[in-house]
C-alpha positions in Angstrom: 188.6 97.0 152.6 184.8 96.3 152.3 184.2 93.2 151.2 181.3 91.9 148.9 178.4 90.0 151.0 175.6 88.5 148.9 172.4 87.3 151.3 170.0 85.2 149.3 168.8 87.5 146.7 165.4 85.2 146.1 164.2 82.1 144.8 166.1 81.7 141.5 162.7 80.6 139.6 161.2 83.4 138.1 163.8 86.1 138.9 165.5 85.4 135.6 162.7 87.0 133.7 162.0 90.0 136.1 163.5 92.6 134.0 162.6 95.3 136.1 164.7 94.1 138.9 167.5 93.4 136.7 167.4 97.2 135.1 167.4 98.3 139.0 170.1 96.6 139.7 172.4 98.1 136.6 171.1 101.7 137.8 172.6 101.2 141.1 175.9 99.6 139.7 176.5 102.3 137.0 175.7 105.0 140.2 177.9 103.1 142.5 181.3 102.9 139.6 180.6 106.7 138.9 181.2 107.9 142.5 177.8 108.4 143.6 177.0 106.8 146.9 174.7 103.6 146.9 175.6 101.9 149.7 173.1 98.9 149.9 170.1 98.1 147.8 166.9 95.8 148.4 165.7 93.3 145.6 163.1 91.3 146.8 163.3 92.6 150.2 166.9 90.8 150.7 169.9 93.3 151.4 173.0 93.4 149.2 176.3 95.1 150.0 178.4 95.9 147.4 181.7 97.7 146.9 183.0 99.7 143.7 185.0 96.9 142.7 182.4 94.5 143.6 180.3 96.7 141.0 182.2 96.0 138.2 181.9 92.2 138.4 177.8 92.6 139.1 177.4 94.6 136.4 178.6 92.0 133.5 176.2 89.8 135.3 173.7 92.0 135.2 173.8 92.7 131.6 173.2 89.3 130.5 170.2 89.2 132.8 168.1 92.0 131.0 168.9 90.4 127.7 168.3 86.9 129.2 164.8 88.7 129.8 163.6 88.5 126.5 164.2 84.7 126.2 162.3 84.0 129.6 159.8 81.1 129.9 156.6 83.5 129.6 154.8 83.8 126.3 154.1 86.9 124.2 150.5 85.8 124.4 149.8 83.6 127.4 146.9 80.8 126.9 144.4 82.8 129.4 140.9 82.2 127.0 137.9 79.8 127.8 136.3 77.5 125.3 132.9 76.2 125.8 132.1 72.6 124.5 128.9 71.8 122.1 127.9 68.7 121.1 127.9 68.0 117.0 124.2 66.6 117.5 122.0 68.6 119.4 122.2 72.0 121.3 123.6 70.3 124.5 126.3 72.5 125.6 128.6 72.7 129.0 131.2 74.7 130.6 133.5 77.0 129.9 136.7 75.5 130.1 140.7 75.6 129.4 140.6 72.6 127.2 137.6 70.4 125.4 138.7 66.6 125.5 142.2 65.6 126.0 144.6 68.4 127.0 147.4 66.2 125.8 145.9 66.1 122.0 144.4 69.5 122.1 145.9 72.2 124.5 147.9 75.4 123.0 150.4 76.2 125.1 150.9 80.0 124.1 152.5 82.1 121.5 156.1 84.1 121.4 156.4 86.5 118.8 159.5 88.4 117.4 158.5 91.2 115.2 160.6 93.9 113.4 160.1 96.0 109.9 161.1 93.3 107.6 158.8 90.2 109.3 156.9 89.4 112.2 157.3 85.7 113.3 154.7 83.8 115.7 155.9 80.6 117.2 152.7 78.5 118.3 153.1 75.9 120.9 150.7 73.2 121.2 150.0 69.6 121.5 148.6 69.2 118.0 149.2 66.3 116.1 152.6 66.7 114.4 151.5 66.8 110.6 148.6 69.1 111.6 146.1 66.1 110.8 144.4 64.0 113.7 141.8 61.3 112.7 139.9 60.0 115.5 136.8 57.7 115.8 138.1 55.1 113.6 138.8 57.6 111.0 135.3 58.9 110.9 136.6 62.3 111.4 139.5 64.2 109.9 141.0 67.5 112.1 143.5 69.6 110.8 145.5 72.8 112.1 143.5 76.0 112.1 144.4 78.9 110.1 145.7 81.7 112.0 143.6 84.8 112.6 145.6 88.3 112.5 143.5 91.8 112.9 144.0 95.5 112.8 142.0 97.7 115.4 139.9 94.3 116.6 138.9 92.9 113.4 140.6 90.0 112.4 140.8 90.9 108.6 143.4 88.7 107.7 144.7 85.5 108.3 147.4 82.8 107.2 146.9 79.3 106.3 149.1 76.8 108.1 148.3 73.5 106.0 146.8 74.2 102.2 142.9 73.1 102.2 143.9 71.6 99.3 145.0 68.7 101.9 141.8 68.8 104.2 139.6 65.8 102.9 136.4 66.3 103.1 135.4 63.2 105.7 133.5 66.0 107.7 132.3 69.2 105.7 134.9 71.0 103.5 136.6 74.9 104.0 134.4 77.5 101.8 137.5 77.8 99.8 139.4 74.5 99.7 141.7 76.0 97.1 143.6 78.1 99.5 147.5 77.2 100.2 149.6 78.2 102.2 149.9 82.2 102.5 148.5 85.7 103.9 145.0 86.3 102.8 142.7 89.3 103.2 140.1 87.3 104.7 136.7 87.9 103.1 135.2 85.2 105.4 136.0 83.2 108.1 134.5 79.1 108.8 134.2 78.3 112.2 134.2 75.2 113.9 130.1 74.9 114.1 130.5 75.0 110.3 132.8 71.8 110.4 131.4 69.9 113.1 127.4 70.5 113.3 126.0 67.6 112.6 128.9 65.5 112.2 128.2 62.1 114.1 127.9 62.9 118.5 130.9 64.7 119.7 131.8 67.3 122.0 134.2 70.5 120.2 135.1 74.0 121.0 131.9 75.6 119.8 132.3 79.5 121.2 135.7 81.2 122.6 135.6 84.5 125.2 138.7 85.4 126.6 137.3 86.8 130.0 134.9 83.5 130.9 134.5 82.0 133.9 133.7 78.4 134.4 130.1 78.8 134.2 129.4 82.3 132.2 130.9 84.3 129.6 130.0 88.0 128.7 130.7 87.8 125.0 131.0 84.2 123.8 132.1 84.3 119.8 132.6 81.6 117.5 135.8 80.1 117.1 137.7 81.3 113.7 139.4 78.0 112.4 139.7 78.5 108.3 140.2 81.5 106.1 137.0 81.3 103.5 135.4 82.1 100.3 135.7 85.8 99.3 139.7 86.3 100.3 142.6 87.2 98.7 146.3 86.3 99.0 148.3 89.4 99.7 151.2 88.0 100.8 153.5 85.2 101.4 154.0 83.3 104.3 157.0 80.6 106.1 155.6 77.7 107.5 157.9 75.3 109.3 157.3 72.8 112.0 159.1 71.4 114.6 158.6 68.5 117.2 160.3 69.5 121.0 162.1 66.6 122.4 161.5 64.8 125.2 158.6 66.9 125.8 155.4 65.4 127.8 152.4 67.5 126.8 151.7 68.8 130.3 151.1 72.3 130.9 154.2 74.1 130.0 155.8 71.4 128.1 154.1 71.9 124.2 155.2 68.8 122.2 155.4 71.1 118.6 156.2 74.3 117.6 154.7 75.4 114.2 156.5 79.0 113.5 154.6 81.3 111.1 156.7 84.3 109.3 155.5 87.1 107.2 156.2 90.6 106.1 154.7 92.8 108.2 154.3 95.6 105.2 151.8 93.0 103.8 149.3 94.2 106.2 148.3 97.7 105.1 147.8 99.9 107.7 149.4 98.1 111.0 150.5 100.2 113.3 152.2 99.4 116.7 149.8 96.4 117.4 149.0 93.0 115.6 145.7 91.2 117.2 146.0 87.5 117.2 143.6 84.4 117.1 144.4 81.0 116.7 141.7 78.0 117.2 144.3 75.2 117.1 142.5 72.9 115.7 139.4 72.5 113.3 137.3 71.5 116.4 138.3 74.5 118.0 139.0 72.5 121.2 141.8 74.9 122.3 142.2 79.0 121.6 144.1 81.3 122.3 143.9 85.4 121.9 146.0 88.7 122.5 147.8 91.3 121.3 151.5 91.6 119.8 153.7 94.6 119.4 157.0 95.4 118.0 160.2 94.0 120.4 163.9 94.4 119.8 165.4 91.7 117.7 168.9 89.6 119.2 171.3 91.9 117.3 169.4 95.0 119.4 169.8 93.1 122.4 173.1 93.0 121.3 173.8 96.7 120.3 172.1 97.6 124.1 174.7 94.7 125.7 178.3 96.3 123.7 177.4 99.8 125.0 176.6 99.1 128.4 179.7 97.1 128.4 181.0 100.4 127.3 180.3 102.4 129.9 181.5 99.4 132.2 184.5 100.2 131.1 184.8 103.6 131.0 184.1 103.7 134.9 186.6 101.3 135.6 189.3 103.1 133.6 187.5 106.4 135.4 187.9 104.7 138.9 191.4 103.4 138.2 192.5 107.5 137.3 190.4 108.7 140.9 192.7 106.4 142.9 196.0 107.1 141.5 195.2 110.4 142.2 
C-alpha cells in the first residue's frame, strides 16, 4: 500500500492566498481520482506523494483553500500611491511620501471591494478619526472624511459623500456645495485639498497625489479630490456605515476603522467591467489611495463553485470504489 508522505509544502504565510497553487493542486487531485497517472507534484519546489485515496481527503482541503482565496489579507486596491506635502502658507513643498504627518491619524490602509449586478460595496480601511471628524491645533482646524471619487474610462465623474457637508463647519473654508448629504452624485466639480487648506494658518497637507512617484519626483503629480462640488447631481443612493476594528494598533496592516460604502452599480450609466477609484482620506489629503475594481464572485458563487466540486469528489470516489470491485 502507498502511503501518503507530506514534506513541508512552504511557509504557511502567504500560501493561503496563492490561488493559483491551490487550483493546481485540485487539477492534479481530480486527474489522480479519475485514473490518470500523477504520481508526484511540486508546489513551491517541495515534493508531495499522494495516493488515490490520499486524493480524496486533499481534495476537500483543497476546495476550501481556493474559496479561502478570496478572503485573503491582500486588498482589492493595495495603498501603493505617493502624496507630496505643501505647506498652507507659502509654496514650500517636500517629498513625495506614503503618509503626510502621523501615519497613525492619517494612513489608508487599502480598499476590498465586492461587486455584483445589484451593488458594488467598497470597504475603506484607514486610521481616520472614528466619526470622520479630527480637530487639531487647539481646534483651529476642522478635518473631515473625504468624499469618494468613482470614474468610468479615467475620469472620475462621480462620486459619493461619506459624511453630509451639511456637518463640515466652516473653521477652515467650506465645500462648494455644503448642502450635499450623503449619496451618489454626478460630480460637476470636485474641491481639493489646496482649496481647503491654502492659507489656512502654517501646516503641512497632502497637496498633489501620483500613483507612480518616487521619493523625490513624480511624472504626473494631480491634485487630491477630497469633496464632491457645486454643479453635481445626486443620481443615486448610497449605505454608509462605519465600524471601529478591535484591538487594532494603527500600524501598517492593522487599519483601526472600516467605513463600507454600498451602491447600485446601474446608478452609474455606462460602467462596464471596470470601476476607477479615488479616495483622499481625509480633507488634508494626507493619505490616498487609487486603482481599479472589477466584478468578483459573491459568497453564494463561491459557494455554487465549492457544492460542485464536492460533486465530482464524489463521483470519483463512488467511480474508484466500482474500478476496484471489479
Amino acid at each position: 500500500m502507498r502511503k501518503l508522505v507530506l514534506v513541508t509544502l512552504a511557509p504557511l504565510e502567504g500560501l493561503l492566498c496563492r490561488i493559483d497553487v491551490w487550483v493546481g493542486l485540485f487539477i492534479r487531485l481530480v486527474a489522480n481520482i479519475f485514473g490518470v497517472p500523477v504520481t508526484s507534484l511540486n508546489v513551491k519546489k517541495q515534493r508531495v506523494r499522494i495516493s488515490r485515496k490520499s486524493s480524496l481527503i486533499l481534495l476537500t482541503l483543497t476546495m476550501s483553500m481556493i474559496a479561502a482565496g478570496a478572503f485573503c489579507t491582500p486588498y482589492t486596491i493595495e495603498d501603493n500611491t505617493y502624496v507630496q506635502p505643501g505647506r498652507t502658507n507659502s509654496n514650500q513643498t517636500g517629498n513625495w511620501r506614503d503618509v503626510v504627518g502621523a501615519s497613525y491619524d492619517f494612513n489608508v490602509h487599502g480598499i476590498d471591494v465586492i461587486w455584483n449586478s445589484s451593488a458594488i460595496t467598497l470597504h475603506l480601511f484607514t486610521n481616520f478619526n472614528n466619526n470622520g471628524y479630527y480637530p487639531f491645533d487647539n481646534d483651529s482646524v476642522h478635518l473631515y472624511l473625504a468624499d469618494l471619487a468613482l470614474g468610468v474610462g479615467g475620469t472620475y465623474g462621480y462620486g459619493v459623500v461619506l459624511k453630509p457637508h451639511t456637518q463640515w463647519t466652516p473653521i477652515n473654508n467650506s465645500p462648494t456645495d455644503p448642502s450635499l448629504g450623503i449619496g451618489l452624485y454626478s460630480v460637476g466639480s470636485w474641491d481639493t485639498s489646496s482649496h481647503f487648506l491654502e492659507g489656512v494658518g502654517s501646516y503641512y497637507y497632502g497637496e498633489k497625489y501620483d500613483d507612480v512617484a518616487t521619493y523625490i519626483s513624480a511624472p504626473n503629480p494631480r491634485d487630491p479630490m477630497i469633496a464632491i462640488g457645486s454643479g453635481s447631481t445626486q443620481v443615486g443612493a448610497a449605505s454608509v456605515q462605519f465600524e471601529p476594528i478591535s484591538g487594532a494598533s494603527g500600524a501598517q496592516g492593522d487599519p483601526k476603522y472600516k467605513w463600507t460604502v454600498t451602491i447600485d452599480p446601474n446608478d452609474i450609466p455606462g460602467l462596464g467591467s471596470q470601476l476607477d477609484v479615488f479616495w483622499g482620506g481625509a480633507l488634508c489629503g494626507n493619505d490616498a489611495i487609487e486603482g481599479t475594481a472589477t466584478p468578483v464572485p459573491e459568497p453564494g458563487t463561491l459557494f455554487l463553485l465549492g457544492t460542485g466540486l464536492a460533486g465530482l469528489a464524489g463521483y470519483g470516489k463512488l467511480r474508484f470504489r466500482r474500478k476496484k470491485r471489479a
